[in-house]
Structure formats: structure tokens, C-alpha cells
C-alpha positions in Angstrom: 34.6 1.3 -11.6 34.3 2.9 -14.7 36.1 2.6 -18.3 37.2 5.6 -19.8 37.0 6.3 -23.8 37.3 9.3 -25.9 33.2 10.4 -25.9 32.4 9.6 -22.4 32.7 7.5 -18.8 30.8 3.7 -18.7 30.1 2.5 -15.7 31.4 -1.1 -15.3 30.1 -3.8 -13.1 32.9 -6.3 -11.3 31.0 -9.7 -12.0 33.3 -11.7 -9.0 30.2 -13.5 -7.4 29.0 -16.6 -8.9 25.5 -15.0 -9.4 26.8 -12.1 -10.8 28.8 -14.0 -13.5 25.7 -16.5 -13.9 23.4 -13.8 -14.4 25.7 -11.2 -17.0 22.9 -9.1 -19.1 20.4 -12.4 -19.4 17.1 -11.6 -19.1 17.8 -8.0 -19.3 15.1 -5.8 -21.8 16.0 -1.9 -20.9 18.5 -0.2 -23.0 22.4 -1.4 -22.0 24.0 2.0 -21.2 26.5 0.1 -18.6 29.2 -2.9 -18.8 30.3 -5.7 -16.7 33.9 -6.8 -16.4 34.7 -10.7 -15.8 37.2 -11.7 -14.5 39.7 -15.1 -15.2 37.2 -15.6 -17.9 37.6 -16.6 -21.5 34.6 -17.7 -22.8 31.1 -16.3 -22.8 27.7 -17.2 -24.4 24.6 -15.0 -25.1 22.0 -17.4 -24.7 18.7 -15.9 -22.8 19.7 -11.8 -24.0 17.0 -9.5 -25.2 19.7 -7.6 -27.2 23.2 -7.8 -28.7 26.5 -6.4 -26.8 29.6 -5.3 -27.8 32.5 -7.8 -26.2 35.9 -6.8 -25.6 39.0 -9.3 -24.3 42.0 -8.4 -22.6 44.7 -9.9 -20.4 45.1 -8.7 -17.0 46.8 -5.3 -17.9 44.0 -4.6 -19.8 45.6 -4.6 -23.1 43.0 -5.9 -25.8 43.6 -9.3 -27.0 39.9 -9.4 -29.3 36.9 -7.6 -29.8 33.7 -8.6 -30.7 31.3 -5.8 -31.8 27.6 -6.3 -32.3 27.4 -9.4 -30.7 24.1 -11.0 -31.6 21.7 -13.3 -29.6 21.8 -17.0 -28.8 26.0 -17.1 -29.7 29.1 -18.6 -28.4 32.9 -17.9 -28.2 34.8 -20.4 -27.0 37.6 -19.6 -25.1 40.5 -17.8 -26.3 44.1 -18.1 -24.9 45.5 -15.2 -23.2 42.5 -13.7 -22.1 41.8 -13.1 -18.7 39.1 -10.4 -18.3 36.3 -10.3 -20.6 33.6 -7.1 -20.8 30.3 -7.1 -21.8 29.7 -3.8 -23.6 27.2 -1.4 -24.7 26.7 -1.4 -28.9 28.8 1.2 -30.1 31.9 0.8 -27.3 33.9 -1.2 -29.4 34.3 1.7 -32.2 36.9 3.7 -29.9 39.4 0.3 -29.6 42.0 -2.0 -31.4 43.5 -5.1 -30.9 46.6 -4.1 -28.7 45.0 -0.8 -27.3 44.8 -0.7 -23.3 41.5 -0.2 -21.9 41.7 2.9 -19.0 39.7 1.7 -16.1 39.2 4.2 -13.3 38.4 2.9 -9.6 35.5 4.6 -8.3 36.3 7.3 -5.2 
């Protein structure tokens, strides 16, 4: 699956296992250049990560409900109402979305 913005094509990971969603980006010390996708989730933590993300938060059409940029190590966000898929991002993703965009996901063929 991949999400689809103006400069280019990220590849996104479907976290639907329970050690996928345990594991997210923890532990994780190369460059993020990929995403993962969450679903039925409205709450994260970045406890155990080597480098900050980019979150974004939609419902299940994909239309974005918030957006965290630059999140940093060791935080928190509690859940949100609404939300029902949350992606873990590389830095930078955020800059192409608003609140109340629609993200574009493509299924891989």
C-alpha cells in the first residue's frame, strides 16, 4: 500500500498483527523513509524511538482529523475521538496536509 502526495509515493505498512502494532518504529536507528498505518487506533506513544515521526489521524475515509508533525521522543497522545486510523510518518510528510484533507492511499498490484 502506498500513500500518495504531491513530491512522491511512501510506502505504508498495514500494522493489523498484534506484533506489528506492539513493535511500530521502536527500536528502529536507520533513516524512516516508509510509514505504517494503524488501524481502530487512537492513541500512540513514542517511548523506545531513536528518532521523531511525523503523525497523521484520520477516520476511516481517510479524511484527516489531526496532524502531528515532528513528533519527538519519549511522548504521548492520548486518544482522540473520531479517529480510527493513525500513521506513523516520515519527518517532512505532514507539510503536504490539512486538517480536513483526504489522504490518497493506493493498494499495491
Amino acid at each position: 500500500m502506498y500513500l500518495i502526495n504531491p513530491k512522491d509515493k511512501i510506502s505504508i505498512e498495514e500494522c493489523d498483527t498484534f506484533w506489528k502494532r506492539f513493535k511500530g518504529f521502536m527500536f528502529k536507528r536507520k533513516k524512516i523513509i516508509s510509514g505504517k498505518r494503524f488501524p481502530k487506533c487512537n492513541s500512540i506513544h513514542t517511548f523506545f524511538m531513536f528518532q521523531n515521526i511525523d503523525v497523521i489521524m484520520t477516520d476511516q475515509n481517510n479524511q484527516i482529523i489531526k496532524i502531528y508533525p515532528n513528533l519527538k521522543k519519549r511522548r504521548i497522545i492520548l486518544p482522540k475521538k473520531y479517529v480510527y486510523y493513525t500513521y506513523e510518518l516520515p519527518l517532512g510528510t505532514y507539510k503536504y496536509y490539512q486538517i480536513g484533507d483526504y489522504l490518497k492511499i493506493e493498494l499495491e498490484k
